[in-house]
C-alpha positions in Angstrom: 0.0 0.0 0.0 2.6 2.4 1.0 4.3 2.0 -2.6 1.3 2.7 -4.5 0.6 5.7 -2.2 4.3 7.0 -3.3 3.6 6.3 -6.8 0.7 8.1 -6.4 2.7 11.0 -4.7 5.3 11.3 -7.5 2.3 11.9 -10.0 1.2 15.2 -7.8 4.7 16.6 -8.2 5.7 16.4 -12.1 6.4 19.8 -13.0 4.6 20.9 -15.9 7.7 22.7 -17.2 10.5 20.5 -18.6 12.8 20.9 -15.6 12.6 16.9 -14.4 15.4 17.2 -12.0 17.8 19.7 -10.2 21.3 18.5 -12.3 21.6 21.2 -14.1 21.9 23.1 -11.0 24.1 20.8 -9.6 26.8 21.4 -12.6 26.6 25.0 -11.8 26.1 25.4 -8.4 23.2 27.0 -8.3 21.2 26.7 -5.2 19.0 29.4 -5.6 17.8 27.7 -9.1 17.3 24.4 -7.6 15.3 25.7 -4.3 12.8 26.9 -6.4 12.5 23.6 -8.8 12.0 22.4 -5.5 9.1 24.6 -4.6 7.7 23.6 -7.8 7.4 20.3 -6.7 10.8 18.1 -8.3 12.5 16.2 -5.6 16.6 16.7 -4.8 16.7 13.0 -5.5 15.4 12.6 -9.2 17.9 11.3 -11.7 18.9 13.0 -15.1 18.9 10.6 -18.4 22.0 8.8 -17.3 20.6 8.0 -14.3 22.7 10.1 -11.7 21.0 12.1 -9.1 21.9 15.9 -8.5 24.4 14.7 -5.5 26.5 13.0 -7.9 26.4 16.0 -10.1 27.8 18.4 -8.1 30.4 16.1 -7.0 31.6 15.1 -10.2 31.9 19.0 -10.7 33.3 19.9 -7.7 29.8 22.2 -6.4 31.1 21.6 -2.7 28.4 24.3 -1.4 25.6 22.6 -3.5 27.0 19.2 -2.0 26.4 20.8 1.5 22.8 22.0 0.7 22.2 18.7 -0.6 23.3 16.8 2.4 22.2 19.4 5.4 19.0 21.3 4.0 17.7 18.8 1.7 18.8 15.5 4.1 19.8 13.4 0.7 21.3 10.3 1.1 24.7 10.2 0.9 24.8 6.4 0.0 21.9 6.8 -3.7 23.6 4.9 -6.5 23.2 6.0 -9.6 21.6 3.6 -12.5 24.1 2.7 -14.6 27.3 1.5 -12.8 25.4 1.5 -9.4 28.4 4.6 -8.1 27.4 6.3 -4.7 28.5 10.2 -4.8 31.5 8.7 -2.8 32.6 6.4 -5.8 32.4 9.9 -8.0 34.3 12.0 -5.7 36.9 9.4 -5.5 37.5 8.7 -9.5 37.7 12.3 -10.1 39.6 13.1 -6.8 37.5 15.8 -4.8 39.4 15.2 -1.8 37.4 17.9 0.4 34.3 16.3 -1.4 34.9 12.7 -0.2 36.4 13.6 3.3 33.0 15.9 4.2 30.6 12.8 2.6 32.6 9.7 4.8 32.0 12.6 7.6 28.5 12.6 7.3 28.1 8.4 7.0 28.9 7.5 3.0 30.3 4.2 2.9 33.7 3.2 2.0 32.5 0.0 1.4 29.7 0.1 -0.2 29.9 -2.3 -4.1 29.7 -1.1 -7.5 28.2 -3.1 -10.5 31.4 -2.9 -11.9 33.3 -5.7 -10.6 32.1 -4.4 -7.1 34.3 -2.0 -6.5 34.0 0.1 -3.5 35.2 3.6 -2.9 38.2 2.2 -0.9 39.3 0.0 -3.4 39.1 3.0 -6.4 41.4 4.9 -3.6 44.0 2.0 -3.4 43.9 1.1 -6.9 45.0 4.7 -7.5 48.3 3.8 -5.5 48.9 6.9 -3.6 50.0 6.2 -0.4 49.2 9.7 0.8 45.8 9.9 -0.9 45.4 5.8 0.9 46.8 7.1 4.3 44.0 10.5 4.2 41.2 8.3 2.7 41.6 5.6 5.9 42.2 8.5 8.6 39.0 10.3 7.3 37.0 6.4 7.5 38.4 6.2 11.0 37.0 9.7 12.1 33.5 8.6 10.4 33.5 5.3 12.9 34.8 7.0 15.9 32.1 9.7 15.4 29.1 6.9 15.0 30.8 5.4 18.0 30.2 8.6 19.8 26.6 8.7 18.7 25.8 5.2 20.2 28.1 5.9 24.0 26.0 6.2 27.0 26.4 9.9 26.5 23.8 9.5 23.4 23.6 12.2 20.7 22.6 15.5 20.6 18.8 16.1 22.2 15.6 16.5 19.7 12.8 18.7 20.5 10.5 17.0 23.4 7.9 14.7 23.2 5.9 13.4 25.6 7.9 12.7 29.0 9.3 9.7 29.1 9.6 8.9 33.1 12.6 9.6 35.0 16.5 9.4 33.2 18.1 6.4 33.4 21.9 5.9 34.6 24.3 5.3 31.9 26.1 3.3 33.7 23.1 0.7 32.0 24.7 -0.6 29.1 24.4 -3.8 27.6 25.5 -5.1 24.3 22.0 -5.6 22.4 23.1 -8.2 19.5 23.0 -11.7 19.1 26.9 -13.6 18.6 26.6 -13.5 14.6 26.1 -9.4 14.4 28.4 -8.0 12.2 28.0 -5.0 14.5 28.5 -4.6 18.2 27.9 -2.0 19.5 26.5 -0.8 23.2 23.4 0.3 23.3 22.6 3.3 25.9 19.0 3.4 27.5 19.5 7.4 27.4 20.1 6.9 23.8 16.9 5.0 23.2 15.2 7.1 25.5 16.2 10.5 22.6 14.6 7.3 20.1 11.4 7.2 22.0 11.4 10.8 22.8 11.3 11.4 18.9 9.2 9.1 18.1 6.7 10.9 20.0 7.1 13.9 19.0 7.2 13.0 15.3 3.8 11.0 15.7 2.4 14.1 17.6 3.1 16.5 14.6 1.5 14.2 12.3 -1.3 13.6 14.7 -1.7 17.5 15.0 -1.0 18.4 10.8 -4.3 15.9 10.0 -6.5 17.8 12.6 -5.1 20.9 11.5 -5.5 20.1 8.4 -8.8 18.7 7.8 -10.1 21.9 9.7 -8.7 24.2 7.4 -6.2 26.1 9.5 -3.7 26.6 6.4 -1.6 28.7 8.2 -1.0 26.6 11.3 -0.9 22.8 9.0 1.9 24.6 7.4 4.0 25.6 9.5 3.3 22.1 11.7 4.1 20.6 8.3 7.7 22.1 8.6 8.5 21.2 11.9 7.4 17.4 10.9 9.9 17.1 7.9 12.6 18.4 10.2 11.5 16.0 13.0 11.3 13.0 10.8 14.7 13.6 9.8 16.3 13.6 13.1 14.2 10.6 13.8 15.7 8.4 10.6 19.1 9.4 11.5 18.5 8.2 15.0 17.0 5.0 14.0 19.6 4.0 11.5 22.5 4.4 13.6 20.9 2.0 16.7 19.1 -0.3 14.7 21.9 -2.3 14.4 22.1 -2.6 18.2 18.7 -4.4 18.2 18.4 -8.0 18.7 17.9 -9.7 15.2 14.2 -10.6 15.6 13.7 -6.9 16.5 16.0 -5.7 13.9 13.9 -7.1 11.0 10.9 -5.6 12.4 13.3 -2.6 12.8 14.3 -2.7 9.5 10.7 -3.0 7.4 9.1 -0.3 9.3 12.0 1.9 8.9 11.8 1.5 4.8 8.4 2.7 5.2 9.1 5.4 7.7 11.6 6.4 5.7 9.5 6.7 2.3 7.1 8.5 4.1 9.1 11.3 5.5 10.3 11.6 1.7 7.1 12.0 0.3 5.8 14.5 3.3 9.2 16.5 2.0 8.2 16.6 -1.3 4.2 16.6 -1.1 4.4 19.0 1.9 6.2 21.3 0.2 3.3 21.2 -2.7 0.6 21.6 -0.4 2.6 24.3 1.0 2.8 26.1 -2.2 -0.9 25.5 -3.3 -3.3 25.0 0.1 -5.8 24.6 -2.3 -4.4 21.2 -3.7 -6.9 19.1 -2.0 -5.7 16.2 -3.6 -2.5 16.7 -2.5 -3.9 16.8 1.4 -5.6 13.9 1.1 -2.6 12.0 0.4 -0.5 13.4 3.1 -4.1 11.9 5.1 -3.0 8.9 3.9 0.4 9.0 4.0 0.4 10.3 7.8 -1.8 7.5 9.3 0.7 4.8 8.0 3.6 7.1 9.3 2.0 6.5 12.8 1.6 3.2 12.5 5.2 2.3 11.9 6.4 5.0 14.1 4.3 2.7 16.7 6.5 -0.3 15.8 9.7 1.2 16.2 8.8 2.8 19.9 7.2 -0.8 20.8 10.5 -2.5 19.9 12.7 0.4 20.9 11.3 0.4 24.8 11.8 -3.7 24.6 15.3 -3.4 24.0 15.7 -0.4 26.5 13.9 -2.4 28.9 16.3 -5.9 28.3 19.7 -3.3 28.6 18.5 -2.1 32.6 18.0 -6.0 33.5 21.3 -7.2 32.2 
């Protein structure tokens, strides 16, 4: 259901001009061009006729502000292949040597690792293969910062606060650690119960929003929806970027229950980005509203998953 809803989202923001996608922009740096596609109703992450998306564009041409818009205003994924050889922006700022480019996208969580189609190379590899121990040396400091800084996210310290929810009961010590994954986990990391609190805590607040844009919403309060809408998008980022980095904590049962609801979490944010911002443009689009309805109630629903399994694990950490 939620892919059909999304297909049906896409539909609602075709422009009718022949701007498809922001790569032109990308090439020239122009953010100013490309925020107002994007209040037109075309996504940061549609791809041009080869396939690539505007991220890979303004690596390739060295756009390092439009790379930064990209990545911190418009929250676009760092790790999107592009169609053809199935290259993340960090495989393109590697093969045509944007240093700054691919030391600022490991810093916010590319992956070095992360396969090609092409004989499955990875960005590392490319870096190596170009046999410059300098360029090898800078490329594995830069991978190390990256991990240190996830493994900062995930100590009992937790990362930085989001905007309140509901209260959540009293704090818990952070001397309450336990390590969360079964023996087989690739990953293994320890999981705070502050840090899942900040999950909860968002979780909350993300559902209220939504809860609060459909009443607001369906009682005409254009104004107020609006500006609730904002705050949601922002709110729902925080909230993936805190799910992704301690889903791999979970216990594996949990983490595939983790891992479904977040692909639909995830999809929905995305398309309250891009249909909010329509509806924002033209309150009138009734259309458009009634998809963010929809849209919204399955939004809840999954956020309800991830608290459900979220306070399970929290609650296993305290007793071991």
């Amino acid at each position: 259901m939620a892919d059909a809803l999304l297909e049906g989202f896409v539909s609602l923001i075709v422009p009718s001009s022949t701007v498809t996608n922001l790569c032109e922009f990308a090439a020239k740096g122009d953010v100013k061009k490309a925020r107002k596609a994007m209040g037109r109703g075309i996504a940061y992450s549609a791809k041009d006729e080869k396939g690539q998306t505007a991220l890979h564009v303004a690596v390739t041409e060295n756009q390092e502000a439009f790379v930064r818009w990209l990545v911190e205003d418009c929250h676009a994924d760092v790790n999107c292949t592009e169609n053809q050889h199935l290259y993340s922006p960090l495989h393109s700022a590697v093969i045509h040597d944007r240093t700054a480019l691919w030391k600022y996208l490991l810093s916010k969580g590319a992956d070095p690792h992360k396969e090609a189609k092409r004989d499955g190379e990875t960005p590392y590899d490319l870096v190596k293969g170009k046999g410059n121990n300098r360029v090898i040396a800078e490329f594995e400091a830069a991978m190390e910062a990256s991990q240190d800084a996830r493994a900062e996210l995930l100590s009992p310290r937790g990362p930085p606060a989001v905007s309140a929810g509901r209260p959540t009961g009293p704090a818990r010590s952070d001397s309450s650690v336990a390590t969360l994954v079964d023996p087989g986990s690739r990953v293994g990391t320890r999981l705070a119960p502050a840090t899942v609190d900040r999950l909860i805590e968002s979780s909350q607040t993300v559902a209220e929003l939504a809860i609060l844009y459909r009443k607001q919403a369906l009682s005409d309060e254009a104004v107020e929806y609006q500006r609730t809408l904002v705050k949601l998008d922002k709110e729902s980022q925080k909230f993936r970027v805190i799910v992704k980095t301690l889903s791999p904590s979970f216990a594996k049962g949990d983490r595939d229950r983790v891992s479904e609801s977040l692909d639909v979490v995830e999809k929905a944010c995305i398309a309250l980005g891009a249909v909010g911002r329509k509806v924002i443009a033209d309150p009138a689009n009734k259309k458009g509203r009634r998809y963010l309805m929809q849209v919204l109630e399955i939004l809840v629903k999954h956020l309800d998953t991830l608290e459900t399994v979220a306070r399970k694990n929290r609650e296993a950490t305290i007793k071991r």
